[in-house]
Every structure is written in C-alpha cells, then in structure tokens.
N, C-alpha and C positions, 0 to 999 in steps of 0.2 A: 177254540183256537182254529184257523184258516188253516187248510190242508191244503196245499198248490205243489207243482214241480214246474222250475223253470227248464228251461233249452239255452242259456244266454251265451249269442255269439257277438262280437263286435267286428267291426272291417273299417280299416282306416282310408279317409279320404285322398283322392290322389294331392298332389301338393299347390295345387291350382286352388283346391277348395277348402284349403286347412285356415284359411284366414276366417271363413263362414262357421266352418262346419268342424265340430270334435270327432264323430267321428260318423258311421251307419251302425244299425244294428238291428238283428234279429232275437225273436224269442216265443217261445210257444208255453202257454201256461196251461196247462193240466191242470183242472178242479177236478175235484172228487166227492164235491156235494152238490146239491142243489142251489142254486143261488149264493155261491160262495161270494164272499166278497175279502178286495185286498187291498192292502194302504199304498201308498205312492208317496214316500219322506221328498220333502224339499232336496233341491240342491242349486248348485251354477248355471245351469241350462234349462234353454227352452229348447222343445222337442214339437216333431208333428209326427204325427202317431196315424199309421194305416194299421186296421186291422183286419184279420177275415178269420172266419169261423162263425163263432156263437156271435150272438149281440151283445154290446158292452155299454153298460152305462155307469152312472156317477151318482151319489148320494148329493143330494142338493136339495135342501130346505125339506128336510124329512118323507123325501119323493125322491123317485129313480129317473133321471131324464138320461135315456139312449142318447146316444153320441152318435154321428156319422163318421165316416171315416173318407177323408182323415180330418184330424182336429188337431189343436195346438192345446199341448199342455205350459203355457207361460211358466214362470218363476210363482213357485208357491210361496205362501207364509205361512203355511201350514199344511198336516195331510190332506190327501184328495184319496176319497174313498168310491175303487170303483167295485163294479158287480157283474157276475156271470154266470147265464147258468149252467154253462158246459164249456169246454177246451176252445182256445183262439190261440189264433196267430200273429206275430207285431213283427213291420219293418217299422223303426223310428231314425231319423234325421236330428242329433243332437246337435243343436247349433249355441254358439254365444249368443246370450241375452239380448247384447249390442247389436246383432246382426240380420236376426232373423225375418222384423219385419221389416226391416229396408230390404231384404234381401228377396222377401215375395211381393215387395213393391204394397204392402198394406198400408194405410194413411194412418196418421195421431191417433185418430178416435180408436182404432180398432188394437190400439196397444194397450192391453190390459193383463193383468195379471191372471194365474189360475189357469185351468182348462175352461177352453174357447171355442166355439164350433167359426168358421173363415169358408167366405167363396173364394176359389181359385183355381186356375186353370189346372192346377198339379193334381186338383181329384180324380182327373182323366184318366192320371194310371194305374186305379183301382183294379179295374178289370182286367189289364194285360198284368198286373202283380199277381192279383187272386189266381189267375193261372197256373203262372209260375209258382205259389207258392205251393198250391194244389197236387205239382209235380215234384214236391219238394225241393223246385232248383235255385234254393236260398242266392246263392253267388250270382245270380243272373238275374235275379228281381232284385239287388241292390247294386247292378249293374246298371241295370236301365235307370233305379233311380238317382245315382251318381251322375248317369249323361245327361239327365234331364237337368242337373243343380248347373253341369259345366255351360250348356248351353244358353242357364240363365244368367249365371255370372257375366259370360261373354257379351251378355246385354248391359250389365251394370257398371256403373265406378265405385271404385272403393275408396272407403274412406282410412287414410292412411289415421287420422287423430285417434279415431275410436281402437284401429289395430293397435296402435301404440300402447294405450292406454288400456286395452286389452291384456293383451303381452303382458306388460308392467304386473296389472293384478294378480293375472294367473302366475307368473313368477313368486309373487310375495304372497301366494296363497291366501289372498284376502286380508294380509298384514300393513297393508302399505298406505299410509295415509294419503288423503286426495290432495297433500297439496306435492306430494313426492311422486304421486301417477299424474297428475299435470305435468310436471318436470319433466319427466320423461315423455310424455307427450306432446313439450316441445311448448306449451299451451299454458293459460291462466287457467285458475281454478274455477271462476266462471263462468268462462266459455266452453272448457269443461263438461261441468256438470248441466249446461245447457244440451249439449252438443248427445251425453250420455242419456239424459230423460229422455230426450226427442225420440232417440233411436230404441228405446229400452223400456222406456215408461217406468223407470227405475231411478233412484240415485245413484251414485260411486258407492257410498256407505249401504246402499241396500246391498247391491251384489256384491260385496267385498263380505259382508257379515254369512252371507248364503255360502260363502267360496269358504269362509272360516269352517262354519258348519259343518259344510257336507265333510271338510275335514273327519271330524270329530266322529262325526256318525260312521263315513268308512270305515277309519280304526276300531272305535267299537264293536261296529260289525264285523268284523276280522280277527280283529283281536279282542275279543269280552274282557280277559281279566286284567287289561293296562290299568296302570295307577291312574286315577282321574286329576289327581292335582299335577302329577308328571307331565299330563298331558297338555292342562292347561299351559304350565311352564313350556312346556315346548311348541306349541301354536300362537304364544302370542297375546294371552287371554290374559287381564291382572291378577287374576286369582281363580279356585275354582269353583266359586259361589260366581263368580263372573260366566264362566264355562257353562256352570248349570242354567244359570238365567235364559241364556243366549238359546241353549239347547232345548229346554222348555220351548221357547216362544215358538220355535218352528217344528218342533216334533210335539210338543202337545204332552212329553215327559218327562223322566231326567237321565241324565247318561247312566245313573247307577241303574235304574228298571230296564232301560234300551238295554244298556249289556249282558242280563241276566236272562232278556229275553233270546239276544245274541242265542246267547249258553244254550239256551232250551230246543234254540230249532238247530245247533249244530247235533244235540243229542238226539231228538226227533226226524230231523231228517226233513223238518216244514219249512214253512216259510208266512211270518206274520208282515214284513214287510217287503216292499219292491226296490231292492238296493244293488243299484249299478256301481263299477267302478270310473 
C-alpha cells in the first residue's frame, strides 16, 4: 500500500475567471519510500499541473516517462499512475474540459485525452513559482498565476454556448440529457455536440458520465459505508448494477472495494488515491 501525506489547499478564482476556471490549487505530497508511486481517479476537469521538488513521472506502457512541468492532465478514462522518488510540490489550474484548450489557444490536434506534455508561453512562470514556492509564499504563487489567466482572458472571447451548456451540466450533475443541455443552451443538439467535441475533444455524454462519476467516488471517499444502491437511486443511475458498471470503467474497480479502501486509509491515516473535492 502507498504511504503519501497531502497539504491540500484550494483558492477560488476571481469572478472574471470562474467561466474558465474551477478553481487554483496547491499541494505538497510527502512519500515516504522510494519510488513511491500514486493513482490519479478520473473526474470533470482538466488541469495543468506545475510541479517543483523531486521529478515526477507517469507509468506508461510499462516505463516511467518524466513529465516537465507544466503538463495537462486532460479528462481520464481511466487511472494515471504517477511516481516519485521523494516530496514535490503542485500548483494546478482546474479548468472545464470545455475551456481549457481554447482557452491556451491549442489547436484540434493537440485536444486529446489523459496527461499531455503542451508548448506554451505559460511555462515561463516555473521559475518565478519555484521561488515562491521555495519561500513557502503559496498565496503569492497563485497570485501571479491568477493574473497571468486574467491577462489572457482579456485577450480572448468567450463562448457564451459552451458556458451555457457548461452551467446546465454542472447543475444536473451529469444527469441531464443533451437534448435538455441544448435547450438550455439555447442551441440544436448538433450544433451542440459539434461545438462541444471541438472545444473538448469530448462528447456531451462523455463528460456528463465523468461528472456522474466523480460524483460517486467523492461520496465514497467521504462517506465509505453509504448504501450503494441508495446511492444509485439518488444520482440518477437505473440501477446499481448500472452504478457499478459505470464505476468500474473509470476506476478500474467497484464502489464496494473503492469504499472499503476509503475505510482502510481513514483508519491508516494513507492515502491509495489522489481525490480532490
């Protein structure tokens, strides 16, 4: 079992940025072995992840390929198993799925799922962060990286469809079928889901199912001993052979093991997975 301690703080965006962006956030992971390695559960968001400390890489086709920082972790369909061999440090940028690469100006091609290494101008503020974080002045290294997001905003348009249709989902928690997030988006279902892949490299139903998910998984993780068919009934799921299916696919288990795992590290005091609220 993976022995880690987090630090996790979150900091919410000012409200210029809250169309892009969920929220910032900091964290420091303490291993306590050698070459520890930790899971990273799917959920709603994609993130670009600066790190500083130890080297951090990713399990990938039975080899360790180091990441630079910063990278984007896209929308998983499954864990991303990273590794380390000593303590780091993370600021991340949780953005909507919808927003992100339009939002660093990345072209079609380069919208893809999973962790991603990306050239851009915003690697620049590694070395004024690494400082900051060196000095421990968290608030001030997600400071600078806040005015860096406003400054780009201020360069871009936004696309009122995708917010709409944004809004709608995260309101129905991933329950809301796409021809009732069109509607509210004012929009055909076509244009839609054109408009979404472009931006997203996603369907409606892919991140609607990721948004059901990560439901599921926070509760669990939170709360271990909820009734699982309860749960289903109350998410939206037809059943909880439906639930488990779903949860399988992206966690790779089933809600009964996840929560028992839950159990083990609220008793141990560890931590087997990397689970944000």
């Amino acid at each position: 079992m993976l022995s880690f301690q987090t630090n996790h703080q979150e900091f919410a965006p000012s409200e210029e940025l809250q169309r892009n962006i969920k929220c910032f956030w900091y964290d420091k992971i303490e291993c306590k072995k050698e070459q520890s390695g930790f899971e990273v559960v799917p959920d709603g968001y994609a993130e670009i992840i600066f790190y500083f400390g130890s080297e951090l890489s990713i399990s990938y086709q039975d080899s360790l390929k180091v990441l630079p920082s910063p990278f984007i972790m896209g929308l998983l369909n499954q864990p991303a198993v990273f590794n380390s061999i000593d303590s780091f440090e993370i600021i991340g940028i949780r953005c909507y799925p919808w927003t992100i690469f339009d939002m660093l100006g990345l072209s079609a091609a380069k919208r893809k799922n999973g962790v991603q290494v990306f050239t851009h101008p915003i690697a620049e503020l590694q070395s004024a962060l690494c400082d900051l974080i060196r000095l421990h002045k968290i608030e001030e290294a997600i400071a600078k990286v806040e005015e860096y997001f406003l400054k780009m905003q201020s360069q871009s348009s936004e696309d009122s469809l995708l917010f709409k249709a944004g809004t709608a989902m995260t309101a129905g928690g991933g329950n809301m079928p796409v021809s009732q997030v069109a509607a509210a988006s004012h929009t055909t279902v076509r244009t839609l889901e054109r408009n979404f892949k472009q931006s997203s490299g996603y369907t409606v139903k892919d991140v609607s199912g990721l948004m059901r998910f990560e439901q599921v998984r926070n509760r669990l993780w939170h709360e271990p001993n909820l009734n699982i068919a309860g749960l289903a009934q109350e998410l939206g799921y037809t059943d909880q052979s439906h639930l488990s299916r779903e949860f399988k696919r992206y966690s790779g288990t089933t809600p009964a093991v996840f929560a028992r795992k839950a159990k083990q590290q609220t008793i141990n005091n560890d931590f087997v997975a990397f689970i944000q609220s």
